[in-house]
matplotlib code that plots the C-alpha trace (Angstrom):
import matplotlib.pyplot as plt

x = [0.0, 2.4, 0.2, 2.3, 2.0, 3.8, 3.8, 3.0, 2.8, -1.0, -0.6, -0.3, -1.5, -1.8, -0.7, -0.3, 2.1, 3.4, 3.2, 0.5, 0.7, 3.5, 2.1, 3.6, 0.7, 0.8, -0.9, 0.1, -0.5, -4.0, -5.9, -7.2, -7.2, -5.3, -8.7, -9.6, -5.7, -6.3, -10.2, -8.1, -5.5, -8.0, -10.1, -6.8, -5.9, -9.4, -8.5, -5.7, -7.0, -10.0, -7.2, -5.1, -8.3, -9.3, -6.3, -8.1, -10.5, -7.9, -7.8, -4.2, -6.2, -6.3, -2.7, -1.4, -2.8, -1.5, 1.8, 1.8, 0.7, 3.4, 5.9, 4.4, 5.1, 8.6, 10.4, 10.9, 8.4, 10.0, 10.2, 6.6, 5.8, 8.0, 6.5, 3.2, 3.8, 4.8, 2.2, -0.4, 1.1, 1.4, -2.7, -3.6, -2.0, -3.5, -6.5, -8.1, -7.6, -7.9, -4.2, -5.2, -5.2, -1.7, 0.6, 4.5, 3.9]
y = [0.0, 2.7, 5.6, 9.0, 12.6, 14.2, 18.4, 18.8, 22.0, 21.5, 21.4, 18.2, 15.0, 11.3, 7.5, 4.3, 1.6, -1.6, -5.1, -8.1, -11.5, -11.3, -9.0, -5.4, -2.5, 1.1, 4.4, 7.6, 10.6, 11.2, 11.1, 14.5, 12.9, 10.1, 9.0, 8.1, 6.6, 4.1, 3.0, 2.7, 0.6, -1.3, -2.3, -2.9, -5.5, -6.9, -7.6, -9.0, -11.5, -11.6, -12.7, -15.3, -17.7, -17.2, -17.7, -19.8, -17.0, -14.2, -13.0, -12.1, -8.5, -8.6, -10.1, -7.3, -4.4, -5.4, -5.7, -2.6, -0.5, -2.3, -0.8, 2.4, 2.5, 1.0, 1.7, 5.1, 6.1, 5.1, 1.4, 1.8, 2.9, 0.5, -2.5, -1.2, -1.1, -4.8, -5.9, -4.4, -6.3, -9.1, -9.0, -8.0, -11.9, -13.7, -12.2, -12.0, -15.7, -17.2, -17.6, -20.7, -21.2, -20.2, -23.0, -22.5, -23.4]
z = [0.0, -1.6, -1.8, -2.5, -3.8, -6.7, -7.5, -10.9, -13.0, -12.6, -8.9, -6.1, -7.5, -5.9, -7.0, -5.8, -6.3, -4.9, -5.5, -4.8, -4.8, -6.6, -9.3, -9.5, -10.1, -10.2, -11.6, -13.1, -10.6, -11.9, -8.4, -6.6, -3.4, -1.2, -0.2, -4.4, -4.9, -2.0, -3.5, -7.0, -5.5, -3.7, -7.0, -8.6, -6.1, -6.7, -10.1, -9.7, -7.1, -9.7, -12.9, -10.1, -9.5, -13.1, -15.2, -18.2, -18.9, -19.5, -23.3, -25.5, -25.5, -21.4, -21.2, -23.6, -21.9, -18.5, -19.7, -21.5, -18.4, -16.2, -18.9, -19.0, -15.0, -15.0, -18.6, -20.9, -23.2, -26.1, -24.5, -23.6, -27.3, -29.5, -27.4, -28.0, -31.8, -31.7, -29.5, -32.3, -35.2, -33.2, -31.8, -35.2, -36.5, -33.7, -33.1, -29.7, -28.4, -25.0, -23.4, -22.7, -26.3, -27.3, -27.9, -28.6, -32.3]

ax = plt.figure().add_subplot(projection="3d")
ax.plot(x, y, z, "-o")
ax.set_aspect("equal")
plt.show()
């Protein structure tokens, strides 16, 4: 339960970020309030629990977009952006599968 303030040009906004179950999550500073990061972070934590007892029911579309906001958190933006160019090409081949459908060939 990170929960922490940033001064911005647009004046003092709030974020949370930590780790759950062995899943890192996080948010840009976005919230008003410390009160609205912590119900965020809560329904995040939710999801994740949510994704954990339901891993067959996950879709590539689901899988992508977590990934891509857990680089948007952690890498540069020009990581963040090449990634999400391949990740395009590579949902527009596939399609939008079940992971539980994806095999190595």
């Amino acid at each position: 339960m990170a929960v922490d303030k940033r001064k911005l040009s647009r004046g003092v906004r709030w974020r949370f970020r930590g780790q759950y179950l062995g899943v890192k999550y996080g948010s840009s500073a976005i919230y008003f309030t410390k009160q609205e990061a912590l119900k965020a972070e809560r329904q995040k934590k939710a999801e994740i629990e949510e994704k954990l007892k339901n891993p067959n029911t996950v879709n590539l579309f689901d899988l992508i977009t977590e990934r891509l906001d857990q680089l948007k958190i952690q890498k540069s933006g020009k990581y963040y952006l090449d990634n999400k160019y391949y990740f395009q090409r590579f949902f527009k081949f596939l399609g939008n599968i079940k992971v539980s459908e994806i095999t190595r060939r």
